[in-house]
N, C-alpha and C positions, 0 to 999 in steps of 0.2 A: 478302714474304709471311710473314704471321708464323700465321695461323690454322689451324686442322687439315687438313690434307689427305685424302685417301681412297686406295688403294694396292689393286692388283692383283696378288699374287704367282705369277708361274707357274712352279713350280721343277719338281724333280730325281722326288726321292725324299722321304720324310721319315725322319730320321736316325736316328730311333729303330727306323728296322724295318731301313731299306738305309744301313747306317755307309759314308760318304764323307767327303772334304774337302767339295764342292759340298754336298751337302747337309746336313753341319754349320755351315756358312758361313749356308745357309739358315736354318735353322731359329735361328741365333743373331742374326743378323740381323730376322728377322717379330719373335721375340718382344722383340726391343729398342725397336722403331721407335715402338708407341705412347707411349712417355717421348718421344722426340722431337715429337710429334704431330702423327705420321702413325699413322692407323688403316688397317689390315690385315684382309686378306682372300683366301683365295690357293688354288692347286691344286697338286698333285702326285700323283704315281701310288702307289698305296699300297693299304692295307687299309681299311675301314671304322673302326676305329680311330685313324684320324688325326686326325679333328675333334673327338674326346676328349682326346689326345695333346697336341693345339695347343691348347686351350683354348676350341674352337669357332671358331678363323681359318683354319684349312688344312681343304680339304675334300681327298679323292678323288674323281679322275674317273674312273680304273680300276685292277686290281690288277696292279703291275709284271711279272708272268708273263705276262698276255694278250697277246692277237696285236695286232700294230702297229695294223693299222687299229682296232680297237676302241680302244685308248688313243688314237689320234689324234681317234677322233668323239665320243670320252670327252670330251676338253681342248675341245673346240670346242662340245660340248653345255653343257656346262657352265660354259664362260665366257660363252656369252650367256646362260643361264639367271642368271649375276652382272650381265652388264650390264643386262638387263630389272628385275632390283632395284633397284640404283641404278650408276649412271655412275661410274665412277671419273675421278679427277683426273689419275692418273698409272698406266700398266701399266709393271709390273719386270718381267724377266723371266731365269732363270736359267741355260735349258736351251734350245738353240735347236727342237730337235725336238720341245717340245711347244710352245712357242711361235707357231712358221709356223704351226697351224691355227684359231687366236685371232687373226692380225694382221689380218684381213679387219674384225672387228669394232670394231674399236677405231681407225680412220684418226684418226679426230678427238677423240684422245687420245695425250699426248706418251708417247713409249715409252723406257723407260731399262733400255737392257742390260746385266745383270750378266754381265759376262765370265768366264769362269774359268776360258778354257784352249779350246785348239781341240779340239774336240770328234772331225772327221773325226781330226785327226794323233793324235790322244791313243789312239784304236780302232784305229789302223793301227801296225805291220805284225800285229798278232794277227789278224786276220781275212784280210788278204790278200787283198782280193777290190777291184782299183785302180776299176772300176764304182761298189761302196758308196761308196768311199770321194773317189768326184768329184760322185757326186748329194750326201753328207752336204756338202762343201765348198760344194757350191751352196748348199743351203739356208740354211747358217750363213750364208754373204754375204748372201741376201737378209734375211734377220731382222735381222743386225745392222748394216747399211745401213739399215734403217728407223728408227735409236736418234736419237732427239734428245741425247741425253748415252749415254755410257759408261763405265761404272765399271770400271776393270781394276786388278787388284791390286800389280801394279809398271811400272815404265816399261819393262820387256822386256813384258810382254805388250799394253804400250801398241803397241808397234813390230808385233808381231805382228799387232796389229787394223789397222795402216797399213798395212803391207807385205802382206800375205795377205788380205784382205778390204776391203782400198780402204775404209776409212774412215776423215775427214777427223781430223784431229789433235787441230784446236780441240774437239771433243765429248768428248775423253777425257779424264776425268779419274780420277786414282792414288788409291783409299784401300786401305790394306791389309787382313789380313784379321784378323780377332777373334777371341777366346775369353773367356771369366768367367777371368779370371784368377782372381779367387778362389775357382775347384772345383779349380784346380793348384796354389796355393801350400795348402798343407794342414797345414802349422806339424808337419812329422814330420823326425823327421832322418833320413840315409841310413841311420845301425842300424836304427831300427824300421823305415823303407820295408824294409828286408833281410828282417829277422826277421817280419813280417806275409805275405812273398812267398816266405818259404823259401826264398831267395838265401845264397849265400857270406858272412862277413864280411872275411874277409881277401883275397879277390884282385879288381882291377881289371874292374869291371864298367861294357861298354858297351852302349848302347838305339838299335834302329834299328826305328822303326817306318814300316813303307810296307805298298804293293801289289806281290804279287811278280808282277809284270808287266817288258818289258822296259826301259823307259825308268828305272827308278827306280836301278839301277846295283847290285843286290844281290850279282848275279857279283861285279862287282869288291870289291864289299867282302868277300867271301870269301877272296879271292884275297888280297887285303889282309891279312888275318887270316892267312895263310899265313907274312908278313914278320914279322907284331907279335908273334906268339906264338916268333918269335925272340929279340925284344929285351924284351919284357915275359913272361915263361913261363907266369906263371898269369894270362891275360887272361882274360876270358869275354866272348862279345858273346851278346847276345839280341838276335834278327831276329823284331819282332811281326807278323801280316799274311798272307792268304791270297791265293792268285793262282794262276794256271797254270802258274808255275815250279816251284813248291814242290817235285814229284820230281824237277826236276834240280837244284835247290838241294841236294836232300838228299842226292843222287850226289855232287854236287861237293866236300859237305863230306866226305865220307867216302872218296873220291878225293885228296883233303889232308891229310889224317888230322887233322879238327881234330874231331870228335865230341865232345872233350871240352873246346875252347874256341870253337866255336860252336855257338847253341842257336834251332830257329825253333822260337817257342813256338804259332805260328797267330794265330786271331783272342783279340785281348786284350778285355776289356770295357769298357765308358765308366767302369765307378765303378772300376776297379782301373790305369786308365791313368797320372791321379798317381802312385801308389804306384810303377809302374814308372820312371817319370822320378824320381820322389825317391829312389828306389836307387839308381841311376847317379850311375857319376863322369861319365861323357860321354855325347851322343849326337852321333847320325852321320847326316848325310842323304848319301848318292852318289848325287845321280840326274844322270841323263847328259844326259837331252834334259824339254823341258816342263814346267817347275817354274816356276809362273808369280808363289808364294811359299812353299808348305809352312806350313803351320798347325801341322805336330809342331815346326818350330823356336819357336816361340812358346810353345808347351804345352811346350815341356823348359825355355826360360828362365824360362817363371810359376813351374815347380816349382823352379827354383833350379838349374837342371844345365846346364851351357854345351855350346852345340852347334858340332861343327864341318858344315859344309857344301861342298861344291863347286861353282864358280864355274857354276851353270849357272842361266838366264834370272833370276827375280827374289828369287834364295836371296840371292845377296850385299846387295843393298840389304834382307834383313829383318835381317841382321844384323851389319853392316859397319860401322854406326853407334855398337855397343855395343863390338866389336873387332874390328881387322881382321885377325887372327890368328885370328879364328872360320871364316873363307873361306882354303881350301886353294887353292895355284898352278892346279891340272888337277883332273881328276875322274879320271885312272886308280888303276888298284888301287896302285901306288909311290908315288903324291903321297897316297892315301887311308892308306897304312902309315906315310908319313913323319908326315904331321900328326898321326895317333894316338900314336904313341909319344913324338914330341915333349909333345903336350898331357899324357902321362901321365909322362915322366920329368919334365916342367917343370910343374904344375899352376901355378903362382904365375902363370904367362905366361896364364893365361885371367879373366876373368870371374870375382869370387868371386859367391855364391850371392846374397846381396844385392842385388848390382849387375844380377844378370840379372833377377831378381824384378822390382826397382824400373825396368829399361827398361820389360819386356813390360809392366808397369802405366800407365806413364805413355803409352805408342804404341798398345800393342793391345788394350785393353781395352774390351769391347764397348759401354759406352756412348762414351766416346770417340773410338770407331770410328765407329759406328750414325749419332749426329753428324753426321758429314762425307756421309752415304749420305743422311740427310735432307736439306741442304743442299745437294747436287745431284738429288734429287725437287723442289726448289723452284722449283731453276734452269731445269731442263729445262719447267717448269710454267710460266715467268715467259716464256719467249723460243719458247713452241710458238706 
């Protein structure tokens, strides 16, 4: 099938109002796909400003604040209000929760689930309510048991969709995840990234950007910071990212007495993110559980900065391939101290700037990517 196809997007959010991995994924993804040709059209929860935002492809069906039932009659108004326009060829879909009230409409159209992670496990234990968290696990089976193909971003979360939600093997297929590499490589070197952001020049600075939530591992790399500012004195880490940790993060550090070499800066912005990565001599992903690839390792090698990570679900396969000295033995806070001061007393043993640039370009680059996401809309098109 070589001719244009038609596409259904039902995601998240849109990225430019609620910053996420999924809905950055999102939204790099719709606007790639008509170079592929596949034409887009899609829904997420959002402001009326979205189908400005998108270019006139993503609408809104309600505003992310309102009450569940309204965004659910939102997504289901609204999706057939697109199928009574014209029929699509293939429905994507991103989020399983808005998803389940669209799949009635669409039986006899292939459905291609964009994975990105268990939705129930990802909410839990911050809610803590075992109830929520056995109906959301239903739902997600049912929706993505309906997937003619499935897209999951590493062969951990491939296992995860076999083992946790009984689906079949053969429908899953791995492309990873994407960014414009070049909004990261930004041709600055680490002085001016310094001097533009009002950073240090002279002491070892490292970048950890997440959600301070608890699976992403921030404790320990606190904790961490407690060993390295032994062997390294003037370290400094910057922890980008908002979450419901954030005042025990901020206890903890000051319980360490590292105030002065680590810094949560909060939420960072889209256009000043390069510059943060281009400062850095390293970044740091600890996350413990759920990492099904982390899009910041990507966005630190476009910008030229080599990431260490911890061996947990699909971090070592985004970066294992470029060096295997980027993937630390464990994820506690001793294996996260040891591999940082190694990487900083030994730089020569990483990744120079070049070589990270020239991977993330040649593997994650959104049309390159986008690609492989069209080519399974095709498949799943050819064999429904």
């Amino acid at each position: 099938m070589s001719q244009t196809i038609e596409s259904l997007q039902i995601g998240m959010h849109w990225f430019g109002e609620r910053p996420g991995g999924l809905d950055r994924m999102f939204m790099e993804i719709v606007g790639a796909l008509p170079a592929q040709g596949v034409n887009v059209r899609g829904l997420v929860a959002g402001s009326p400003a979205v189908e400005e935002a998108s270019g006139g492809t993503i609408s809104s069906f309600a505003p992310p604040q309102s009450p569940l039932r309204t965004r659910l009659w939102g997504v289901r108004s609204q999706a057939r209000r697109l199928r009574q326009a014209r029929r699509p060829d293939v429905v994507a879909s991103h989020f399983a929760l808005y998803a389940a009230p669209a799949a009635g409409l669409f039986r006899d159209v292939p459905h291609v689930v964009h994975f990105h992670g268990p939705w129930a496990d990802e909410s839990y234990p911050e809610e803590k309510r075992p109830v929520s968290h056995a109906m959301r696990h239903s739902l997600e089976r049912h929706v993505y048991r309906s997937g003619a193909r499935h897209i999951v971003l590493s062969r951990a979360f491939g296992r995860v969709l076999t083992e946790q939600y009984g689906v079949d093997e053969e429908r899953i297929r791995v492309v990873p995840g994407c960014v414009d590499i070049g909004r990261f490589d930004i041709g600055v070197s680490r002085r001016e990234a310094r001097e533009q952001l009002g950073l240090p020049q002279d002491r070892p600075l490292l970048f950890c950007l997440r959600r301070l939530v608890w699976r992403m591992g921030i404790e320990n790399m606190i904790d961490a910071m407690f060993l390295v500012k032994q062997a390294v004195p003037d370290v400094l880490l910057t922890i980008a990212g908002r979450g419901p940790l954030e005042p025990a993060l901020r206890a903890q550090i000051q319980a360490r007495g590292l105030e002065n070499h680590v810094q949560l800066a909060g939420f960072v912005s889209d256009e000043a993110l390069p510059l943060w990565y281009a400062a850095s001599d390293l970044g740091v992903v600890p996350t413990v559980a759920l990492e099904g690839f982390g899009l910041t390792t990507i966005e630190s090698l476009a910008s030229g900065t080599p990431v260490l990570v911890t061996p947990v679900g699909g971090l070592p396969e985004a970066v294992a391939p470029l060096s295997p000295d980027l993937v630390l033995p464990a994820g506690g806070f001793q294996a996260l101290a040891a591999g940082i001061i190694a990487a900083l007393r030994e730089p020569d043993r990483l990744p120079t700037t070049e070589q990270c640039r020239a991977y993330a370009r040649a593997n994650f680059d959104r049309p390159v990517v986008v690609e492989k996401v069209a080519q399974v809309y095709r498949e799943a098109i050819e064999a429904f």
